[in-house]
C-alpha positions as CSV (number, residue, x, y, z in Angstrom):
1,X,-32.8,4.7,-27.2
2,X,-29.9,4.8,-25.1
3,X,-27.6,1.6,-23.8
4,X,-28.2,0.7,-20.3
5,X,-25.0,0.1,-18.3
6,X,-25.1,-3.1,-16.3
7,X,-25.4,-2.7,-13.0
8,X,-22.5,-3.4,-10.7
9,X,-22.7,-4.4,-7.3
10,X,-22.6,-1.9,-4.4
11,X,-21.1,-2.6,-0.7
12,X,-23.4,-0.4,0.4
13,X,-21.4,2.0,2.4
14,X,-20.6,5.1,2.6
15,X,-16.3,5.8,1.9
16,X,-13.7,3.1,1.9
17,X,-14.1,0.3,4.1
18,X,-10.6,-1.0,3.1
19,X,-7.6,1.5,2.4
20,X,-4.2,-0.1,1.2
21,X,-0.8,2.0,1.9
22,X,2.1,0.8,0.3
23,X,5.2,0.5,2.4
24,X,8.8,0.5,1.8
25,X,10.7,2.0,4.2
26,X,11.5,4.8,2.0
27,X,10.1,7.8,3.9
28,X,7.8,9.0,1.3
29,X,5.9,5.9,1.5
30,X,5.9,6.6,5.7
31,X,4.6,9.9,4.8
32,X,2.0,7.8,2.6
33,X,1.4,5.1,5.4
34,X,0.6,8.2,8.0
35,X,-2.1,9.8,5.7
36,X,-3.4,6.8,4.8
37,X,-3.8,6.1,8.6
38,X,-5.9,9.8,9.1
39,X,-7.9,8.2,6.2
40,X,-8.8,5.4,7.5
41,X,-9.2,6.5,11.4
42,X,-12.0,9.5,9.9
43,X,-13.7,6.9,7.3
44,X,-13.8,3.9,10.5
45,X,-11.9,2.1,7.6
46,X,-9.7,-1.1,7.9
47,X,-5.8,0.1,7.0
48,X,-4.1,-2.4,5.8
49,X,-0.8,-1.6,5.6
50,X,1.8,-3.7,2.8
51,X,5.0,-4.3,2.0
52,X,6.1,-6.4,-0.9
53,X,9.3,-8.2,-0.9
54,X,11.2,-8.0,-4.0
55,X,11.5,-11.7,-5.6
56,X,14.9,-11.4,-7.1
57,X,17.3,-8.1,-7.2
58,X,20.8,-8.0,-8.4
59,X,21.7,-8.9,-4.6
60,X,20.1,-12.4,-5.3
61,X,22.3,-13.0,-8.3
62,X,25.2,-12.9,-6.8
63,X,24.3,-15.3,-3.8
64,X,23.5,-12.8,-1.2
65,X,20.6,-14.0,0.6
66,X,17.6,-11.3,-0.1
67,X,14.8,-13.1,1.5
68,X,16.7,-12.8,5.0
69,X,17.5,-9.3,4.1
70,X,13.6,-8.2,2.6
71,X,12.1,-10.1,5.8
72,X,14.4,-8.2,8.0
73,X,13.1,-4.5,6.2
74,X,9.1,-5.8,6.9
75,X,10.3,-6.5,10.7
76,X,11.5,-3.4,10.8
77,X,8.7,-1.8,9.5
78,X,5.7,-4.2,11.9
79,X,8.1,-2.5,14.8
80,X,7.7,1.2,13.8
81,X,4.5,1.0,13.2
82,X,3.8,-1.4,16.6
83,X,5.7,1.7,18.1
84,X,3.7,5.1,16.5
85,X,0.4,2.8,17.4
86,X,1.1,2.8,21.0
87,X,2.4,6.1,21.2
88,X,-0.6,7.6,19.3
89,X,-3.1,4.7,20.9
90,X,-4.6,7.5,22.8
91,X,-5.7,9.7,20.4
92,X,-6.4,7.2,17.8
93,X,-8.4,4.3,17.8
94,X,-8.3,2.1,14.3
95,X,-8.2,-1.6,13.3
96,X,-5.2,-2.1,10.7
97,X,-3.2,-5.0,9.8
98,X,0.2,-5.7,8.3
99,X,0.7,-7.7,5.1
100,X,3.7,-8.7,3.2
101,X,3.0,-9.9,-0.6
102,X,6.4,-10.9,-2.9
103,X,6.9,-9.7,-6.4
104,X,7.6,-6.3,-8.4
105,X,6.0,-2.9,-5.9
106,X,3.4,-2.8,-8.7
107,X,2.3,-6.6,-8.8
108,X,2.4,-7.1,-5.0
109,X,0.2,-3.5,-4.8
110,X,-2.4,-4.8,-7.3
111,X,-2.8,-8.3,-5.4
112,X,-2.9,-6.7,-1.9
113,X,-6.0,-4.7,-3.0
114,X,-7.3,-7.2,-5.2
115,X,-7.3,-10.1,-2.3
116,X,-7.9,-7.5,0.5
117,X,-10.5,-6.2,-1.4
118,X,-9.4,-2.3,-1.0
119,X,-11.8,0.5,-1.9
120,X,-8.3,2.5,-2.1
121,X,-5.0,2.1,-2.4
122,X,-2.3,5.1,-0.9
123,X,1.3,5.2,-1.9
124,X,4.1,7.5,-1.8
125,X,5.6,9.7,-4.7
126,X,8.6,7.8,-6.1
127,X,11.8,9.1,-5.2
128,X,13.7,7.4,-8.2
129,X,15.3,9.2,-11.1
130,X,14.7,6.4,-13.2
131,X,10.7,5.9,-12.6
132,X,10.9,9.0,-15.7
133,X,11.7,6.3,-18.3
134,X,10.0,3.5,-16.4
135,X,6.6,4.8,-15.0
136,X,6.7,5.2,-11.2
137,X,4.5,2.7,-9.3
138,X,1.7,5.5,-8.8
139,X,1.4,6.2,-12.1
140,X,0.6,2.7,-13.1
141,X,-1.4,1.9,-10.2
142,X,-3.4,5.3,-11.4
143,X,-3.2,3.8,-15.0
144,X,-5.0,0.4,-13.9
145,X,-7.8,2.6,-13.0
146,X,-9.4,0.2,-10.4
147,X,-9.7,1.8,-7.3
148,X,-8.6,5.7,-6.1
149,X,-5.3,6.5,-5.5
150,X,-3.5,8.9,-3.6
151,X,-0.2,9.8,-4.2
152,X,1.5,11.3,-1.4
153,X,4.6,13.1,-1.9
């Protein structure tokens, strides 16, 4: 007799209804944030798009005040992406939203998608040397194993 799995519960939809890009600035995770908005435009899918402010760097340490400086990158970023969405706004037509989450990229990622309830989450490869030793965001996101990812290089 086999073991019966218990039965989880469906959306009942067809494709991701929520698709979470990681942001940064860095341009892979631009790269990321443009195929993640493809995705999303094809699936009829919600984008949301996140940024997560570091808590506490090195900068922080030494007095320098990194909240002004993080909330001045996810400006920056809302007024890019303000800017491709009207200069694409004919040819695409998608609902997305901007969120910014503090912590490490890896925390902030995992409770974006958990609270936004993503069906999958897109990020850009890591263009740090030292994600080797570490484990690159991706990877660990991958590692969780709780929704697709999609690493874009």
């Amino acid at each position: 007799m086999t073991e019966q799995q218990p039965h989880r519960f469906e959306r009942g939809t067809d494709g991701p209804k929520v698709i979470v890009a990681g942001l940064d600035g860095s341009d892979s995770s631009m790269r990321a944030a443009a195929y993640a908005a493809g995705l999303a435009r094809r699936q009829n899918a919600m984008l949301a798009l996140v940024y997560v402010q570091p808590v506490m760097t090195a900068g922080a340490a030494l007095g320098v005040p990194v909240s002004d400086a993080t909330g001045e990158v996810a400006e920056d970023l809302v007024s890019e992406i303000r800017a491709a969405t009207e200069r694409f706004s004919d040819a695409w037509d998608m609902r997305w939203e901007f969120h910014t989450f503090r912590g490490d990229p890896y925390s902030g990622l995992v409770t974006a998608a958990d609270e936004l309830k993503a069906d999958a989450v897109v990020v850009g490869a890591s263009e740090s040397a030292g994600h080797r030793f570490v484990g690159s965001v991706a990877v660990r996101l991958v590692k969780a194993g709780r929704w697709p990812v999609t690493v874009v290089p």
